[in-house]
N, C-alpha and C positions, 0 to 999 in steps of 0.2 A: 844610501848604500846599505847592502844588506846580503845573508848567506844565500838570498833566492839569489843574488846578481852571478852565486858560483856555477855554473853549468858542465864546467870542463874536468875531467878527471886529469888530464894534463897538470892543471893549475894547481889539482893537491899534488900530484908527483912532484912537483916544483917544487913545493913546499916545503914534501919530507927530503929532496934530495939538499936543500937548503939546512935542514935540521941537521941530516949528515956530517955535513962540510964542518958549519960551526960547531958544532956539539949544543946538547941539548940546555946547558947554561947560559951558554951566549944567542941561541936563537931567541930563547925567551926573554930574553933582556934587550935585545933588538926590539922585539914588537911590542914591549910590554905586556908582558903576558908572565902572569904566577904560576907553579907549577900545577900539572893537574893531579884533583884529589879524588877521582872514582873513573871517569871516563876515558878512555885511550883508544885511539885509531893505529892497528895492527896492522903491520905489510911487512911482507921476507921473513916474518920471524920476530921484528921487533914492534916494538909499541910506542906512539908519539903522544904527545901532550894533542886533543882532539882538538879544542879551543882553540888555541896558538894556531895550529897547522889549518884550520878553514881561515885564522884570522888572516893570516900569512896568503893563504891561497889567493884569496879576493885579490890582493894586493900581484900577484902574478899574474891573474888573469887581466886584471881590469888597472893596468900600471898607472894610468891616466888617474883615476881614484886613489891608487895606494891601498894596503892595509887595511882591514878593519881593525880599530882597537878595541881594547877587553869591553869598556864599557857600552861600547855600542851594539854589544850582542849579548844573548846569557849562552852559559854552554850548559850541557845534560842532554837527558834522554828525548825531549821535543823539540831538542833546536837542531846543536852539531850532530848529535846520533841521526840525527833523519836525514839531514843533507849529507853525513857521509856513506848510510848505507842506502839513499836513493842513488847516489854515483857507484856502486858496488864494492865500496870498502867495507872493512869491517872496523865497526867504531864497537865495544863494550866496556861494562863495567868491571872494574880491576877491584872492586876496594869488597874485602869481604865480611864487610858490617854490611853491606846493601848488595848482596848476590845479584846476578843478573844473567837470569841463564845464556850462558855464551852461544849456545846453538839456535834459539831463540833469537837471539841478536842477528843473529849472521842467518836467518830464514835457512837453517840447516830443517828441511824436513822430516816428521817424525817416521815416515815410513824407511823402511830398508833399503839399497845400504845407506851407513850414515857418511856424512860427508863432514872432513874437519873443518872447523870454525876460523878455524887461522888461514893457512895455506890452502883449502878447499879440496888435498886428498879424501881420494873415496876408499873405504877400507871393504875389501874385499867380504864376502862370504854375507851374512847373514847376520846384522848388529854391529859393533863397535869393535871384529876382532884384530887385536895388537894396537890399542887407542893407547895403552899405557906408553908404551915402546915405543911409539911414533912419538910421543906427547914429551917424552921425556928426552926423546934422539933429537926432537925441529924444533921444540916451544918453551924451554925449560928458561930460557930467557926472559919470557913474557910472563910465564906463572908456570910456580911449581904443580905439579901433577893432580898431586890431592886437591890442591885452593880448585882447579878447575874441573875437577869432580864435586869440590861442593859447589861449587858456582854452575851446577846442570839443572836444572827440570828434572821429575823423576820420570819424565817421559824418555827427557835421552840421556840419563843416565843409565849407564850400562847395564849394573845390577842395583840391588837394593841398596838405600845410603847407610850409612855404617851406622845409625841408632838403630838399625832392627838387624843389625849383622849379629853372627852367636859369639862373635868377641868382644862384644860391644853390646850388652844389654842394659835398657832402662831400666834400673829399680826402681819398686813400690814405690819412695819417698819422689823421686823426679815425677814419675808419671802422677803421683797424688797433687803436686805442688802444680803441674801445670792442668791437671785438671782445676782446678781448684782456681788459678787466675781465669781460664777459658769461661767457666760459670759466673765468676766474678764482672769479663767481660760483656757473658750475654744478660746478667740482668740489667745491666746499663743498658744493651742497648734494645730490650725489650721495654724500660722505663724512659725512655725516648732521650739520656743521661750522654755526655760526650764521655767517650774515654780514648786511648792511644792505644793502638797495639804495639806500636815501637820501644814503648814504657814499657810494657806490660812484660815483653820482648827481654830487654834489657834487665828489668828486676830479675826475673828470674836467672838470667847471665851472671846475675852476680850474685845469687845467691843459693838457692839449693840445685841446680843447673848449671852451676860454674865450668862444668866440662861439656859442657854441649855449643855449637857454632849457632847462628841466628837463624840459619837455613832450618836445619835441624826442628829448633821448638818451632818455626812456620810448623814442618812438615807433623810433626806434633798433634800440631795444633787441629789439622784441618784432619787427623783421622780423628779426633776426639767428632768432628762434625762430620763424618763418616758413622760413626758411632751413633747418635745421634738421629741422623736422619734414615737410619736403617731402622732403626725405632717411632720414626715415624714423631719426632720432636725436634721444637726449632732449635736451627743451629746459628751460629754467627753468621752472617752473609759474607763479609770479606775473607772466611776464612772456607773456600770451596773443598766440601768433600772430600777428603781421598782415603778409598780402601787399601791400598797397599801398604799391611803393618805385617810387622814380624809375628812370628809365631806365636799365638797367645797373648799380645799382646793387646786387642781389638776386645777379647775377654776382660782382662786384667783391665781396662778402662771402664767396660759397664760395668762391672764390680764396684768400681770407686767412685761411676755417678753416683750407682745407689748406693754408696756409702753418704754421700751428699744428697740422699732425698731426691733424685733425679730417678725414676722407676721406669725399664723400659715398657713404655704404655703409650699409645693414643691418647688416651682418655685427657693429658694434660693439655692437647690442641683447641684452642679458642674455637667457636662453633656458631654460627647463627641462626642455627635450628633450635628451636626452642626446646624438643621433647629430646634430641640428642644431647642439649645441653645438662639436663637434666639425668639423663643417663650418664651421662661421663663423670658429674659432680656427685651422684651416688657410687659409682666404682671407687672414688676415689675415695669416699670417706668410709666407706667398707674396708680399704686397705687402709685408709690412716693417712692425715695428709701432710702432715709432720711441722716441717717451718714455710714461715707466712710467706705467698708465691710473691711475685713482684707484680705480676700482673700487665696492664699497660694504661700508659697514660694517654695516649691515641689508640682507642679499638677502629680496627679495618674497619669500614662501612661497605656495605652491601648493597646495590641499588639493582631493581628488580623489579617486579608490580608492586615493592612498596621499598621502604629503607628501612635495615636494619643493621645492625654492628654486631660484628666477630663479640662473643666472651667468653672471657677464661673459665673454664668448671672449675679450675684450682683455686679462684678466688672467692670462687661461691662456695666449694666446699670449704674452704677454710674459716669463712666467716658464718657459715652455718654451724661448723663444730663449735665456735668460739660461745656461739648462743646456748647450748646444751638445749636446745626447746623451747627457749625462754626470749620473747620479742625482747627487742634491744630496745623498743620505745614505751611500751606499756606495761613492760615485765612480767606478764601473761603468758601460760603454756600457751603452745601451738592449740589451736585447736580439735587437731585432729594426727590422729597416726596415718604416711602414706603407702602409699604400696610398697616401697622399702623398706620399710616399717623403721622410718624416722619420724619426728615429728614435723606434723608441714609448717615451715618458716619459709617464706615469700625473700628472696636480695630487693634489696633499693639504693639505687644509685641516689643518693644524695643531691649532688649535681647531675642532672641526667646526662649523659650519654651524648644526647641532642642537640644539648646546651653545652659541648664541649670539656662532661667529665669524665674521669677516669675509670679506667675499669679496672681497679685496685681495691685493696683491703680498706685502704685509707678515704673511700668514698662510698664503700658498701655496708652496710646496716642488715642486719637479718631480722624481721618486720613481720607480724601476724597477717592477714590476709586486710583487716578492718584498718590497721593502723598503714599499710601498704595504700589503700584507697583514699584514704584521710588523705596522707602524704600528697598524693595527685587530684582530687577530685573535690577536699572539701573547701567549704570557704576561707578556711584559717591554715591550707596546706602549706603556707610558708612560713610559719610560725609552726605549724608541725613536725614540718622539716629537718626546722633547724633548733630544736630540743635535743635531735638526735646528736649534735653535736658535743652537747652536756649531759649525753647521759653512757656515751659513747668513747672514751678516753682516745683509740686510735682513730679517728675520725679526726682527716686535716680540712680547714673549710679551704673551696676552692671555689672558683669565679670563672664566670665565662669567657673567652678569650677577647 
């Protein structure tokens, strides 16, 4: 037995007209079934426990069977949510720690007019006009007005969500605190490092963010990566773009990257051109490159008429500044001034690249051109190698996978 075996929309009517009768105390304690704590299947106006009501259902349909019980099914967004709105109910999320955009749920289309998530009126004219007034006159039952404005999409939310509204502005210290975790998130996950965004989420809920809802710092979040990729630098992947910020507020965040060393530039984008690479790592230490980049602990690889791997300029400039000129192995000037008019200091990945190492501070050495050849080519190259280790203080040894 199982929610495929439910086919009949009949069989949830059953169900809810059964919730009815009993009330919703005694249904659930019929079927054994706990209350539900995020998901509810909406009809007329009210909201049912989703779980209970497919468990219930089976048992209408299929009498001969009985009941599904709690344990023999899980409820949420890939079990009961799918099998109630593959029968065309509306099953969503209620709980507003875990928003879910309600029109999304219920395939309300983003195009014009929009059509209500609940009941399935269509509001006349052009967008959502009188969705408060309807919302508040048919559904105040199910959720108050605002929980289901913040539980929208900013696609079918009506207007802008009320962080970029003019009575409701972010200050400098919020907008700094969640830049500030977003950076935080992306160099984990440019160091290949696990982190949580629901953590990350939450800290700031509870502390210089206190008034803001979860929706909210999402929506936060993902113009900082708006920000960002508009500049032409990596953003968080889970956290997709979006341009729509209040007035100067888009400003007010590349301010506070590069208040954090974050410069809107290209030049920071990994490269596996060699002569661009070397261009970008010169831009960079022309402007200064401040604190040590993160880097990455897997560089893309490139396959083509030969193989080569993405690298960061930020980490080749930054371990070049750290050398001042001066080989990190021999402690010998460069040899020569380049066309930048730096002196030429050679990176050396330590563990190479090939061999499964990083392409970080902590694997890169700035190395005269003789002692770079040594490194690879002589006969004592792995005893040269690994001097750099000792003479090298931020150098971690690292191993091949």
């Amino acid at each position: 037995m199982s929610l495929k075996d439910i086919t009949k929309t009949s069989a949830i009517h059953a169900a809810v007209e059964e919730f009815d009768d009993l009330g919703r105390e005694a249904f659930l304690r019929k079927y054994g079934f706990g209350p539900a704590k995020a998901y509810f299947l909406v009809l007329n106006g009210r909201k049912y426990d989703s779980k209970a009501i497919m468990g219930a259902a089976h048992g209408h349909q299929h009498p001969d069977q009985g009941a599904l019980e709690a344990g023999e099914f899980s409820g949420g967004a890939d079990t009961v949510v799918k099998k109630g709105r593959s029968l065309e109910f509306f099953v969503g999320c209620f709980d507003p720690e875990y928003p879910d955009c309600l029109c999304c749920a219920a395939d309300v289309p983003i195009v014009q007019p929009r059509i209500c998530p609940v009941c399935s009126h269509v509001f006349q004219g052009n967008g959502w006009g009188g969705i408060d007034r309807h919302w508040r006159t048919k559904h105040e039952d199910v959720m108050k007005y605002e929980a289901f404005r913040d539980g929208l999409c900013d696609n079918h939310r009506v207007s802008r969500p009320a962080e970029s509204a003019a009575d409701d502005p972010w200050s400098d210290e919020e907008l700094r605190a969640t830049v500030e975790a977003y950076l935080r998130m992306l160099r984990a996950e440019r160091l290949g490092e696990s982190y949580v965004k629901a953590e990350e989420n939450r800290r700031l809920r509870e502390g210089p963010l206190s008034g803001r809802n979860k929706a909210s710092v999402e929506f936060r979040m993902q113009n900082i990566s708006a920000v960002l990729n508009q500049q032409g630098l990596p953003w968080i992947e889970g956290y997709k773009p979006h341009g729509h910020v209040g007035a100067g507020v888009g400003s007010r965040i590349e301010t506070i990257l590069q208040e954090f060393g974050v410069p809107g530039s290209i030049e920071y984008l990994p490269t596996d051109d060699e002569e661009e690479l070397d261009r970008r790592t010169a831009k960079l230490r022309k402007r200064g490159i401040g604190e040590s980049p993160p880097g990455k602990k897997k560089p893309n690889l490139k396959q083509g008429s030969s193989v080569v791997y993405e690298r960061d300029p930020a980490v080749k400039a930054w371990v070049l500044e750290c050398a001042k000129g001066i080989c990190e192995r021999c402690s010998e000037p460069a040899p020569f001034i380049n066309e930048s008019g730096e002196p030429f200091l050679e990176l050396h990945h330590v563990l190479p690249l090939g061999d499964g190492g990083s392409d970080t501070v902590q694997n890169a050495a700035a190395v005269c051109p003789n002692c770079h050849r040594r490194c690879h080519h002589s006969q004592d190259k792995l005893e040269a190698t690994r001097t750099l280790y000792d003479l090298v203080d931020r150098l971690r040894e690292e191993y091949p996978p």
